[in-house]
C-alpha positions, -999 to 999 in steps of 0.1 A, spaced: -415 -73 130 -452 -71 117 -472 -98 116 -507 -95 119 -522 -109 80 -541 -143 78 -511 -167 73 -506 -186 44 -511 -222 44 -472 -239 45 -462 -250 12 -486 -235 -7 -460 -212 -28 -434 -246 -30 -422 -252 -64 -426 -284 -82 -418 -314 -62 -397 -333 -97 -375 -297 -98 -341 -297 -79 -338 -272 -55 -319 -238 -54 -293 -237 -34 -257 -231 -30 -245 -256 -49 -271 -247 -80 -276 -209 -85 -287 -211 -122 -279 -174 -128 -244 -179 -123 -224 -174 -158 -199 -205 -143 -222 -231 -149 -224 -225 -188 -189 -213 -191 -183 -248 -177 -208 -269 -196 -204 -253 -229 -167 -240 -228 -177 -203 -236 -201 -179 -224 -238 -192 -231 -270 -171 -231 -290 -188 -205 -308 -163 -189 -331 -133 -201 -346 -107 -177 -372 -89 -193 -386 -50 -181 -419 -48 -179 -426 -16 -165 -409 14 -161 -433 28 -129 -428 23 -92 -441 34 -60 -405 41 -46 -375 63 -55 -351 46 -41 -316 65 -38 -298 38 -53 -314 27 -84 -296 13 -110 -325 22 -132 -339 55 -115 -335 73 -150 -357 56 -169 -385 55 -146 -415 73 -154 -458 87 -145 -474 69 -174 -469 34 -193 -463 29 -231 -483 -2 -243 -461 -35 -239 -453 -55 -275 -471 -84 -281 -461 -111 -256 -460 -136 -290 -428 -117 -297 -414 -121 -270 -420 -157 -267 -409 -162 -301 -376 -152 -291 -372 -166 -264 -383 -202 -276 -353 -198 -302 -328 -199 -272 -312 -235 -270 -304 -233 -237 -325 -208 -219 -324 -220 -179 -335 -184 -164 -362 -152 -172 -361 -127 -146 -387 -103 -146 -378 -64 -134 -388 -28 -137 -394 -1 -122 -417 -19 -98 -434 -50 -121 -466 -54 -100 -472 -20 -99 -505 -22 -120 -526 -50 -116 -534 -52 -155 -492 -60 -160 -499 -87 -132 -526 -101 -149 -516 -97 -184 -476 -99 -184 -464 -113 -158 -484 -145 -153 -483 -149 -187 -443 -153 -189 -438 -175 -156 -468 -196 -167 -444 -202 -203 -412 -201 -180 -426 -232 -163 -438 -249 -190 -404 -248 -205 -386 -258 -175 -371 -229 -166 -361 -210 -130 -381 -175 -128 -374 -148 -104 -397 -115 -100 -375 -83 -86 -404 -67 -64 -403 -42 -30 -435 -61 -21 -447 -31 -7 -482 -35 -19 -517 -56 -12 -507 -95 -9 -535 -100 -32 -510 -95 -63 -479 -118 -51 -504 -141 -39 -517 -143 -78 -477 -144 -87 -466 -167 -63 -474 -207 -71 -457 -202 -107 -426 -184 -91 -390 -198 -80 -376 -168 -68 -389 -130 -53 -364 -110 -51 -365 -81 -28 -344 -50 -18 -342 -49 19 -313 -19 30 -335 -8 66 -332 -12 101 -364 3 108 -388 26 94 -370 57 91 -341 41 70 -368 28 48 -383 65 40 -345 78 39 -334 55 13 -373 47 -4 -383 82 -14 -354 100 -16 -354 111 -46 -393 105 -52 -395 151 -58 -423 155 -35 -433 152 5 -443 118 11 -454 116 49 -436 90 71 -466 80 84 -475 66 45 -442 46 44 -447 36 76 -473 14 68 -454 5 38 -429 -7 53 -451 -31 77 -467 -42 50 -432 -53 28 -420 -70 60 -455 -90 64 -453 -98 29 -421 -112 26 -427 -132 60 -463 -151 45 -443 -154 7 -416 -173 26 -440 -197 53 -457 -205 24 -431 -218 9 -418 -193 -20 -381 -188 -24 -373 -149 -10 -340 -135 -12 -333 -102 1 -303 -82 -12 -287 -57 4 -264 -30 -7 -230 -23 9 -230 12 3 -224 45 31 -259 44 47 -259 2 52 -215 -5 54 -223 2 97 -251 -17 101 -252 -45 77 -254 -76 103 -281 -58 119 -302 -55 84 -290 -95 81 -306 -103 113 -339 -87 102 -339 -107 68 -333 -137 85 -364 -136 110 -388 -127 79 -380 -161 68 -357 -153 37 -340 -186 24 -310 -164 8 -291 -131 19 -280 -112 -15 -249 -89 -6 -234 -64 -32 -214 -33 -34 -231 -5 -46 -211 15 -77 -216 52 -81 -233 46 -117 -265 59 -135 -292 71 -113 -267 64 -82 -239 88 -97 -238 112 -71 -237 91 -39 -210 89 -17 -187 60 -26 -173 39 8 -135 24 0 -123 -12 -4 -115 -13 25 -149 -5 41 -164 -25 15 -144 -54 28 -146 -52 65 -185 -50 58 -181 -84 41 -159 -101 74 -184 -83 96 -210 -107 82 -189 -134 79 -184 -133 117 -221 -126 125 -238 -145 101 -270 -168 105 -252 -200 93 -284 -220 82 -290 -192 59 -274 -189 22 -252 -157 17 -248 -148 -19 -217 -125 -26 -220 -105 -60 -198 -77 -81 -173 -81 -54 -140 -65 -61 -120 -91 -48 -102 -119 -67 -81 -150 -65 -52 -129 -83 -53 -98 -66 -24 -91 -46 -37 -72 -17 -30 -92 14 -66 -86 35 -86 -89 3 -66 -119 -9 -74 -137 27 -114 -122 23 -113 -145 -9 -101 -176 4 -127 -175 36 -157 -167 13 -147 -199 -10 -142 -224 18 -170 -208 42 -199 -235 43 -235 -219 29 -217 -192 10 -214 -184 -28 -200 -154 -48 -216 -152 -78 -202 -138 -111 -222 -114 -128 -247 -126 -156 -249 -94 -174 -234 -96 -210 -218 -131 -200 -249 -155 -201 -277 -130 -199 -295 -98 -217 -322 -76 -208 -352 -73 -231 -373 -41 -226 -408 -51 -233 -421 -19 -248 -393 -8 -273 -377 -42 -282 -343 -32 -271 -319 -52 -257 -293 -44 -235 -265 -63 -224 -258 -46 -189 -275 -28 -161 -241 -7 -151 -221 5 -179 -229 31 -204 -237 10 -230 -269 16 -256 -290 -12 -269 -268 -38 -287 -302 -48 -307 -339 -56 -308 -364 -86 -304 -383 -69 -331 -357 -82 -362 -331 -96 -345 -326 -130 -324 -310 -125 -288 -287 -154 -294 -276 -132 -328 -274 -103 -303 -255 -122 -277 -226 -135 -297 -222 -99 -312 -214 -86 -277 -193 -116 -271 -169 -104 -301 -175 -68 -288 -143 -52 -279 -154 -38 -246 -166 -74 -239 -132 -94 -251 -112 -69 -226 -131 -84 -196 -137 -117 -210 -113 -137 -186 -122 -166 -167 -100 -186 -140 -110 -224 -136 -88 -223 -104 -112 -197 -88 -146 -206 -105 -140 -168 -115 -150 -150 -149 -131 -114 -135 -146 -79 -133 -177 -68 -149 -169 -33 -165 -176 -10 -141 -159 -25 -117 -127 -30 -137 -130 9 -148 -130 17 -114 -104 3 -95 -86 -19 -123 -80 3 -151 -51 -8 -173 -52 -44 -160 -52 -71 -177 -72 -101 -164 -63 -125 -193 -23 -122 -179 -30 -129 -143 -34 -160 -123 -50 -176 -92 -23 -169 -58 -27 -201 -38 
């Protein structure tokens, strides 16, 4: 592991001493806790694109499409703020792109801006970066962050320049993402001594389902306070990849389980499991991830207490997966307006089950397309 930058001072990056502390038993992105507290599906949580460039091309994208050379100009972040101050119970922004500290001016000029109004609002913030570049820029990010959130899918180098560039249409050297990747490891390892919240995620997907512990173990000596683990769906920019079964997506999962760093938090999300599925294994999978100590499975936000606001058209879309076009936009529309129209949506009702049992709100759409087609959720139940 590299190591070799002027440390950070400890606690330097720690979040307000008055706010409660993420953690297992308070993920604030998880649709459960509004579903619970207000007795339907809440908008609580806004992520927000704010650039459509990056330095990578990773194989796996969910947003490889829309990525792009040049930048259109951003709205005016009044709008935005405007919108967002009519939400009664905002909790979360998450910022994402395309790679958002790309360009120093969006650093400067975006970014900051937003977490600086996330925090005086009280909210949690979380920044989706590959922290491949200079420190200078998370170092500017970091005091006014809760949460960097990083893709980490490597065992060494040469993963990292298989899955980074792959589809990136020109030569890019190893030696180049070589450095690279020293310099993502050694930022994520002074982010988290000096205190900032990082949680690596990992897809289970056919380069990763063989060698997952050993990616955990890496994660865990950069100092990560959370290990994100989700399935990756053959959707979008990712259409084309070999797909591993449920079966292999499940003995990743127990693999983990069995090798896991116990001190560290393991976040399960888009699983395909459920309390009322009747497959034996899986059904056995379910019950060990609910009653294993320092693990969560979260349901997914999208369309259920969050929307995604692109920051140069207005649009808003209400998930990352499924082929769905922009439900609305900031420009003459409020996203609560826009929210409770995809809650009476048809495509949203048919997925719109929830089992208090389970702490479960069900498949998101992709993953009921894929492997629960024809199944109703609402007519099911938790097995004991």
């Amino acid at each position: 592991m590299s190591g070799l930058s002027v440390p950070i001072p400890a606690g330097a990056f720690a979040p307000p001493a008055s706010w409660e502390l993420l953690s297992p038993q308070y993920d604030p992105w998880d649709p459960i806790r509004s579903l619970q507290q207000y007795g339907q599906h809440t908008l609580t949580s806004v992520e927000l694109t704010v650039t459509h460039l990056c330095n990578m091309r990773c194989e796996h994208c969910a947003v490889g499409d829309s990525l792009t050379h040049t930048e259109q100009p951003h709205l005016p972040l009044d709008v935005i703020f405007r919108r967002l101050d009519e939400i009664t119970h905002l909790e979360t922004i998450s910022i994402t792109g395309g790679e958002p500290t790309f360009r120093m001016e969006t650093v400067r000029d975006i970014i900051i801006p937003i977490l600086k109004y996330a925090r005086s609002r009280g909210l949690r913030s979380q920044l989706n970066s590959n922290v491949t570049l200079d420190f200078d820029r998370y170092e500017m990010i970091a005091p006014y962050l809760d949460v960097m959130h990083i893709s980490f899918n490597y065992t060494e180098a040469s993963d990292f320049h298989q899955v980074g560039f792959a589809r990136s249409g020109r030569n890019v050297r190893e030696t180049t993402t070589q450095k690279l990747y020293e310099q993502m490891i050694d930022n994520a390892q002074r982010l988290s001594k000096g205190g900032l919240f990082v949680s690596a995620e990992s897809m289970i997907n056919y380069r990763t389902v063989g060698k997952i512990t050993e990616i955990h173990q890496l994660i865990v000596e950069m100092g990560c306070k959370r290990h994100e683990v989700h399935p990756m769906y053959p959707s979008s920019f990712a259409a084309n990849l070999p797909v591993v079964s449920r079966d292999e997506m499940r003995e990743a999962v127990e693999q983990l389980l069995d090798h896991r760093d116990p001190n560290i938090w393991m976040l399960f999300g888009t699983l395909p499991f459920y309390s009322c599925g009747t497959n034996e294994a899986e059904h056995t999978l379910v019950k060990r991830l609910a009653s294993t100590p320092n693990v969560t499975v979260r349901n997914d936000p999208d369309g259920r207490n969050r929307v995604n606001v692109n920051m140069f058209s207005g649009d808003v879309y209400v998930t990352d997966f499924a082929s769905i076009p922009s439900f609305g936009n900031v420009i003459d529309q409020s996203l609560e307006d826009i929210f409770m129209r995809w809650q009476n949506h048809p495509m949203q009702q048919a997925v719109n089950c929830h089992c208090p049992a389970a702490s479960c709100c069900g498949p998101n759409l992709l993953v009921s397309d894929m492997y629960y087609k024809g199944i109703d959720f609402m007519k099911r139940k938790a097995i004991p």
